[in-house]
C-alpha positions in Angstrom: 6.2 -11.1 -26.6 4.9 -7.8 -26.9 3.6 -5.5 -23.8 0.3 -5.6 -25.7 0.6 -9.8 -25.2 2.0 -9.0 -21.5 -1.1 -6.8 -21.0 -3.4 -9.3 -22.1 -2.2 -12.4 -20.2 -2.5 -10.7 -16.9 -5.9 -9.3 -17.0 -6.9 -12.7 -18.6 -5.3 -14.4 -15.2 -6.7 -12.1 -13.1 -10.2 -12.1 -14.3 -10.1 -16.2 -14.5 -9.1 -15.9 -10.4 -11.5 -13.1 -9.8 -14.5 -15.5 -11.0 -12.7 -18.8 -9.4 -13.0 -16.8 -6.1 -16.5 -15.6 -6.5 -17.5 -19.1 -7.9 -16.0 -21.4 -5.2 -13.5 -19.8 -2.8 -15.7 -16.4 -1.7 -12.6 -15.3 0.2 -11.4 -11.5 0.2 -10.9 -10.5 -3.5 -7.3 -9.3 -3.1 -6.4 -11.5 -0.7 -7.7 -15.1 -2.4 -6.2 -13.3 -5.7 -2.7 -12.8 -4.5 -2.9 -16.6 -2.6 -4.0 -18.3 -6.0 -1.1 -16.7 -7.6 1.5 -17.2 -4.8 0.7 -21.0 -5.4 0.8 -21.2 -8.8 4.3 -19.7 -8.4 5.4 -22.4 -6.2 4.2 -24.9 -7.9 5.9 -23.6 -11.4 9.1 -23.4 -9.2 8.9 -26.9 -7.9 8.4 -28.3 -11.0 11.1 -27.0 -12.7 13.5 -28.5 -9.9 12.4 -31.6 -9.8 11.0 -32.3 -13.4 12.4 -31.7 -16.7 9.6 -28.4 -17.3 11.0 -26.0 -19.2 9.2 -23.1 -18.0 11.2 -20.5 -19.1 9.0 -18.5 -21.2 6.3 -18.1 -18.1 9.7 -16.9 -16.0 10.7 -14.4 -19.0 7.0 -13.3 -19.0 7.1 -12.4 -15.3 10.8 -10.7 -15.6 9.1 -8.5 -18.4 7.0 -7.2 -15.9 8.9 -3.8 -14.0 6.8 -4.2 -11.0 7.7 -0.7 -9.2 7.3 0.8 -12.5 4.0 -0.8 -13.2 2.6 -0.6 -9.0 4.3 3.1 -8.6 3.9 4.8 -11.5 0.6 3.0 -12.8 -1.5 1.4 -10.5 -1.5 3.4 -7.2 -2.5 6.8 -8.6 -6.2 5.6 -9.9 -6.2 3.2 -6.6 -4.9 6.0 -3.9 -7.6 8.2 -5.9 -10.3 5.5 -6.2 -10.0 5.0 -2.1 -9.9 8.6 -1.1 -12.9 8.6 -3.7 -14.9 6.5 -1.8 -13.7 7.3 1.9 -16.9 8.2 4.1 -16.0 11.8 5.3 -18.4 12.2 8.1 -16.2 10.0 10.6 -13.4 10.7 8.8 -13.2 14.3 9.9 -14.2 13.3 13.6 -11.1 11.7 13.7 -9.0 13.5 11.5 -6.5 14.1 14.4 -5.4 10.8 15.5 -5.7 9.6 11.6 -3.0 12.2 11.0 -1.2 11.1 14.0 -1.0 7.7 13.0 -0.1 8.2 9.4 2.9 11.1 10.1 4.2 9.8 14.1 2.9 6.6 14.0 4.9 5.9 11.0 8.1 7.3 12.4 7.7 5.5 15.2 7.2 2.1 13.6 10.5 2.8 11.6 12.1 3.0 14.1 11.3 0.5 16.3 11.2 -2.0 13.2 15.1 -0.9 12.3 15.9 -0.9 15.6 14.6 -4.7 16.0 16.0 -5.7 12.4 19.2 -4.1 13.0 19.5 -5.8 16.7 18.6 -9.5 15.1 20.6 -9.1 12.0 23.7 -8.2 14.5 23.1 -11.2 17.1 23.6 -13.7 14.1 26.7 -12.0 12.3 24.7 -10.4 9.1 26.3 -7.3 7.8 23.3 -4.9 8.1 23.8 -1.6 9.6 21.8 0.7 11.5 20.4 2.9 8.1 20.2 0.0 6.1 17.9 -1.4 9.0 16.2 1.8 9.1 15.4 1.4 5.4 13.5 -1.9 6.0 10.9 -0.1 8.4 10.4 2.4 6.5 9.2 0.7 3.7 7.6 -1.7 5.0 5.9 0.7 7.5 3.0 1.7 4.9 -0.1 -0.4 5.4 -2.4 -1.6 2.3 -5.6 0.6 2.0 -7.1 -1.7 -0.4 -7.4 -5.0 1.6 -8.3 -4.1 5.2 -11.0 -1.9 4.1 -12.9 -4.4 2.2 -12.3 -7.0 5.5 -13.5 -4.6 7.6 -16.5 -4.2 5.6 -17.5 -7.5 5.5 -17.2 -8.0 9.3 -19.2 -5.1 9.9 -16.3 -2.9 11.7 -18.0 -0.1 13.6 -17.8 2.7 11.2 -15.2 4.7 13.7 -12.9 2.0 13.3 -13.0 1.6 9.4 -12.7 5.3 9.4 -9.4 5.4 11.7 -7.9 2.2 9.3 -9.4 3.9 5.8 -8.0 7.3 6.8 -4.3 5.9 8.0 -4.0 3.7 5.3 -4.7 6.0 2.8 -1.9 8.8 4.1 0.4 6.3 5.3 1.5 5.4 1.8 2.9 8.6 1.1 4.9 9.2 4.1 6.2 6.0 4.0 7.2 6.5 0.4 8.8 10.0 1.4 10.8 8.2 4.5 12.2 5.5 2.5 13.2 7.6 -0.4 15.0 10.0 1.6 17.0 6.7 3.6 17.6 5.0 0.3 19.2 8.3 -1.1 21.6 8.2 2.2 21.8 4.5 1.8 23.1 4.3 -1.3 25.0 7.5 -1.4 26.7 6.9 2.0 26.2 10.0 3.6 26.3 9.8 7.2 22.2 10.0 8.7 21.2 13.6 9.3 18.0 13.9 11.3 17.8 17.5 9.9 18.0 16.4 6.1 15.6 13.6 7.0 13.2 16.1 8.5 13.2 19.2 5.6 12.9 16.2 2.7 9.7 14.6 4.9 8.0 18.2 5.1 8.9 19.4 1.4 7.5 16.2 0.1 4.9 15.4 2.3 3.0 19.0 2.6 4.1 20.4 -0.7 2.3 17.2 -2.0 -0.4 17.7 0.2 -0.6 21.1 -0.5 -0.4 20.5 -4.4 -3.3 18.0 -4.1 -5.9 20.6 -2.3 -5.1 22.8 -5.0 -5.5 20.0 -7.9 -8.9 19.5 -6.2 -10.2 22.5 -6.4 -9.4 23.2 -9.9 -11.1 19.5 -11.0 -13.9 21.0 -9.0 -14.2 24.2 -10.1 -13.8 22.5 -14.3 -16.7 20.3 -13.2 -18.5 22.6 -11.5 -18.9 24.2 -15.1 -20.5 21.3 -17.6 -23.2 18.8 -16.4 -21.9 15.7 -18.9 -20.6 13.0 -17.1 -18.5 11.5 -19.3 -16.2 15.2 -19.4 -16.3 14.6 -15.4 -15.0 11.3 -15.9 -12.5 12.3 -17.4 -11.1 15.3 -15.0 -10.9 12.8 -12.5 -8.9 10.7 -14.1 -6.6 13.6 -15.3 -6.5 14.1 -11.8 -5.3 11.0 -10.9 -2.9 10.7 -13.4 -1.1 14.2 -14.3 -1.6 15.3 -11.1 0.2 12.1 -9.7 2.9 12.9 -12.6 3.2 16.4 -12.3 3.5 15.7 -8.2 6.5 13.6 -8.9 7.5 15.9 -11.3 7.9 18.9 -8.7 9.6 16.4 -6.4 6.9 16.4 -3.7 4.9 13.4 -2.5 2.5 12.3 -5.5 0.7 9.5 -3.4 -0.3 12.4 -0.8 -1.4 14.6 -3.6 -3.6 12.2 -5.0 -5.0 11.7 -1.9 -5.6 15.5 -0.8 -6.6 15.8 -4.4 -9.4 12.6 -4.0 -11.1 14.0 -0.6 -11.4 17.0 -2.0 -13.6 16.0 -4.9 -15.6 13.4 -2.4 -16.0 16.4 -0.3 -16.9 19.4 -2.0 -16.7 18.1 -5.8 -19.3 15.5 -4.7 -21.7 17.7 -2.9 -21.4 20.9 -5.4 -19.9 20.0 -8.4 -22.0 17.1 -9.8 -25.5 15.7 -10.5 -27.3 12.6 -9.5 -26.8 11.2 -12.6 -22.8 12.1 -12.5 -22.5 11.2 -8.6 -24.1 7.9 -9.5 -21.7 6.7 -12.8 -19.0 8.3 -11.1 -19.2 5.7 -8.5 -19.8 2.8 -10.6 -16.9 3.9 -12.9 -14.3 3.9 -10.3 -15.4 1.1 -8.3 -14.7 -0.9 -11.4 -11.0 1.2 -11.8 -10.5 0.0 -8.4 -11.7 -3.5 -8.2 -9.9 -4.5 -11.5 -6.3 -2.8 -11.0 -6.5 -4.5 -7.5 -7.0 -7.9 -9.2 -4.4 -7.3 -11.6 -1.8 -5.5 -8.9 -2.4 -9.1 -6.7 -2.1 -11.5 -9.2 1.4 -9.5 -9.8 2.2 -9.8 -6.4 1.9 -13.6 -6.1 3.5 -14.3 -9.5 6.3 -12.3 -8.6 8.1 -14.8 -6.7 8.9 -16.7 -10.0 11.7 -13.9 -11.0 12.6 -12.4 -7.9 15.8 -12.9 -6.2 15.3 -14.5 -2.6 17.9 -14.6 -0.2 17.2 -17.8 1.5 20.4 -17.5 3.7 18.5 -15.1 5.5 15.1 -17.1 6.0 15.6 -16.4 9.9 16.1 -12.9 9.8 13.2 -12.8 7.0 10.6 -15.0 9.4 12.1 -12.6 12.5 10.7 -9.6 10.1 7.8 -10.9 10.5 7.9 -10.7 14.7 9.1 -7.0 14.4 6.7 -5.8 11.6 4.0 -6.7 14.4 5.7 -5.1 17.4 7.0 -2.3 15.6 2.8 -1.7 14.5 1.4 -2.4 18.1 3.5 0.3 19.9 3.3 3.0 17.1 -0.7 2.6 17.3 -0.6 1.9 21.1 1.7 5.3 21.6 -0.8 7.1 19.7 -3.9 5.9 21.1 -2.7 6.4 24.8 -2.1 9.9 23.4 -5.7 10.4 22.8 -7.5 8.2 25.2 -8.4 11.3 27.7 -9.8 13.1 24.8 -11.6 10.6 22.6 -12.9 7.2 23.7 -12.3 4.2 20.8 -14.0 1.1 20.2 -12.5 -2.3 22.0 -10.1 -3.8 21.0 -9.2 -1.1 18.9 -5.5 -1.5 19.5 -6.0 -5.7 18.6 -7.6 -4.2 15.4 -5.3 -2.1 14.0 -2.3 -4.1 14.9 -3.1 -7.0 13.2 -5.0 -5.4 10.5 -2.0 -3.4 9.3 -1.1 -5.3 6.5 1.2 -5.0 4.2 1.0 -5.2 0.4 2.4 -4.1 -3.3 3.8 -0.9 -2.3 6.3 -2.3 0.3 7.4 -4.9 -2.7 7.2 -2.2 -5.1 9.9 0.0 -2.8 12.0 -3.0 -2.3 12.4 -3.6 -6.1 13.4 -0.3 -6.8 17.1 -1.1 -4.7 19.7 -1.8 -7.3 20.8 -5.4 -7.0 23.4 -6.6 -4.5 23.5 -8.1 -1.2 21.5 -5.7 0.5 18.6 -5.5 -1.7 18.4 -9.5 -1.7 18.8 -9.6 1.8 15.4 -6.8 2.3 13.7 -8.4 -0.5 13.2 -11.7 0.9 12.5 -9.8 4.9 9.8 -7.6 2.7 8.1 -11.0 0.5 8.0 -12.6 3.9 6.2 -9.9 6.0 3.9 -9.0 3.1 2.8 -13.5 2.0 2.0 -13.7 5.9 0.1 -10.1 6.1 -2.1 -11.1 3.6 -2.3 -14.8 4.0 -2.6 -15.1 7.9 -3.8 -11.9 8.9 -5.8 -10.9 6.0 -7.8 -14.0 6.4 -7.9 -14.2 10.3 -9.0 -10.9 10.5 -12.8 -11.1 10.2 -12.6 -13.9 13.2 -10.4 -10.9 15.5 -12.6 -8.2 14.5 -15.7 -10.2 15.7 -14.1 -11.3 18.7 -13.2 -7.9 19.6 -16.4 -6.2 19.4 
C-alpha cells in the first residue's frame, strides 16, 4: 500500500464519521470522531482474539501511519495557525496576563505536581519510575487540546471571558509543553543528572525566540499582503506561514508551535484589520475553517485507530487509571494557584476554576510526544498512562462538559 492509498483511506474514514455524527449522533465533531474510532479499534482487537479474523492488513495500515510525524510535523502547524486565526482578540488582550500565566507557570506547576503524584504512586507499588522520568509524564501530558474545548464551549454558550481565558491557554500551552518535555526527554534519555538551570535557558531560548520569530513572521505575511488585493496570493502567504514558518522555527531550534501562534494573532490582529479586503477577510475565513475542521477529523480518527498498533502496558493499568486522578489534580491547583493570584485584580466568572479544570483536556499532541520515546520499558509504561488520561479527557469530560458549564453559570 502506497502513502497515496494511506492518504486516501483516512480521509475516506474520517469524512464517513464526520457525516455519521452530523446525521445521527450530533455530538462534538472531534470528540464523537475519536469515540467512533476508539470502538472500531476495540472491536477489530476483540475479534482477532477470539475469532479466526485475520486483520492484519488493517493493523499494517495503522503501523504505516508515523503518528508524531504526521500530528507534529503536519497537522498542528495549519491547526495552531487556523485557531490563533480565528481567536477573538478583544477579550483576549483583556486577559492577556493570566492567559500567559497559565500557559508558562501554570504549566510548570502542573508538571510538577503531576510527576510528583506519578512518581509517588509508581513508588508505593514497586514500579521502577524515577523522579525525571515522572517529571516527563507531566510535562507532556500538561498541554491541553485547543481544538476540542473551544468548540464545547461554544455550543454551551461559555461567557465570552471564559472561552477567551481557555482559547488563549490552550493555544500557548502547546508550545511550552512541547519545549518542557523536550528538554526532560533529552535528560531522560541521555542521563544527565536534572539541572534546573539547563531546564530554564532551553525553556526561554525556545519559547521566546519562537515567539519572537513568529511576531516577526507576522509582520512580514502582513506587510506581503498588505501589497496585492487577490485573495488567492493571500491564501497562500498564510499557509507559507503556517508551514515554513513552523519548519524554519524547528529549524533554528526554537519553539515552532509558539511561532505559529505569535505568527497567527498577528495576522488576526493587524493582517486582518489592515492588510485585507472584505472579500479576502471573508474567503480567508471560510478557507481555514475548512483546513481546520477537516485535519481535526482526520487527526481524531488517528487518535482512536491508534490503539490497534500501539504498544500498551497493561501491567500498569493502575498506575495508568491513577494518571488519570493526578492529571485532574495536577490541572485544578495550577489553574487555582493562578487564579488566586489574580483574584484582587480581576474578577472571573463562577465556577471558573470547575471550568477550566475539567475542561483541560487532553488530546493528539500528548500521544504525539509519547510516541516519539524510543521503545522500552519506559515508553510502554507512559504510553498506556498518556492513552488513558487522553480516551477519558475526551470521552468523559469532553462530553460532560456542556452539562458542568451550564451548571456553573
Amino acid at each position: 500500500m502506497t502513502w497515496t492509498d494511506l492518504i486516501a483511506v483516512t480521509i475516506t474514514l474520517a469524512a464517513l464519521a464526520t457525516y455519521a455524527n452530523h446525521r445521527f449522533l450530533r455530538q462534538p465533531p472531534t470528540i464523537a470522531l475519536m469515540g467512533m474510532a476508539l470502538l472500531a479499534s476495540v472491536a477489530v482487537l476483540a475479534l482477532m482474539r477470539w475469532t479466526s479474523l485475520d486483520a492484519g492488513k488493517i493493523v499494517a495500515l495503522v503501523n504505516a501511519i508515523d503518528f508524531r510525524a504526521v500530528l507534529l510535523d503536519g497537522i498542528l502547524p495549519f491547526l495552531l495557525f487556523a485557531g490563533a486565526l480565528h481567536v477573538d482578540l478583544r477579550p483576549l488582550h483583556d486577559a492577556r496576563a493570566v492567559i500567559a500565566a497559565l500557559a508558562t507557570i501554570g504549566v510548570v506547576i502542573s508538571m510538577a505536581v503531576c510527576g510528583t503524584l506519578v512518581w509517588a504512586a509508581s513508588t508505593a507499588i514497586g514500579a521502577s519510575m524515577s523522579f525525571t522520568e515522572a517529571l516527563l509524564f507531566g510535562a507532556l501530558i500538561a498541554p491541553t487540546d485547543p481544538i476540542a474545548v473551544i468548540g464545547i464551549l461554544r455550543s454551551a454558550k461559555a461567557p465570552e471571558s471564559l472561552e477567551a481565558l481557555m482559547a488563549g491557554e490552550s493555544l500557548l500551552n502547546d508550545g511550552v509543553g512541547v519545549v518542557l518535555f523536550v528538554t526532560l526527554a533529552g535528560i531522560v534519555m541521555q542521563g544527565d543528572p536534572v539541572s534546573p538551570m539547563h531546564i530554564a535557558t532551553s525553556f526561554v531560548t525556545e519559547a521566546a525566540g519562537g515567539i519572537a520569530f513568529g511576531l516577526v513572521l507576522g509582520w512580514v505575511g502582513y506587510r506581503l499582503m498588505l501589497g496585492v488585493d487577490d485573495y488567492p496570493v493571500e491564501i497562500f502567504v498564510t499557509l507559507a506561514i503556517a508551514s515554513g514558518g513552523y519548519a524554519a522555527a524547528s529549524a533554528m531550534h526554537v519553539s515552532g508551535p509558539l511561532a505559529v501562534v505569535a505568527a497567527g494573532l498577528v495576522i488576526a490582529s493587524v493582517g486582518r484589520s489592515h492588510g485585507m479586503s472584505d472579500t479576502t477577510r471573508g474567503q480567508l475565513d471560510a478557507f481555514w475553517k475548512i483546513v481546520d475542521e477537516m485535519l481535526n477529523a482526520i487527526l481524531f480518527m488517528l487518535v482512536g485507530l491508534e490503539i490497534l498498533v500501539v504498544a500498551l502496558d497493561y501491567r500498569h493499568l493502575g498506575l495508568a487509571l491513577f494518571a488519570i486522578v493526578a492529571v485532574l489534580a495536577s490541572r485544578w491547583v495550577s489553574v487555582g494557584a493562578v487564579l488566586a493570584a489574580f483574584r484582587r485584580r480581576r474578577r472571573f466568572a463562577r465556577g471558573t476554576l470547575a471550568i477550566l479544570t475539567w475542561g483541560g483536556l487532553r488530546g493528539g499532541i500528548s500521544l504525539a510526544l509519547v510516541l516519539s520515546l524510543p521503545p522500552g520499558e519506559l515508553g510502554a509504561t507512559l504510553l498506556t498512562m498518556t492513552y488513558a488520561v487522553v480516551v477519558f479527557s475526551l470521552l468523559v469530560q469532553g462530553l460532560t462538559l456542556p452539562r458542568l458549564v451550564r451548571a456553573k453559570l
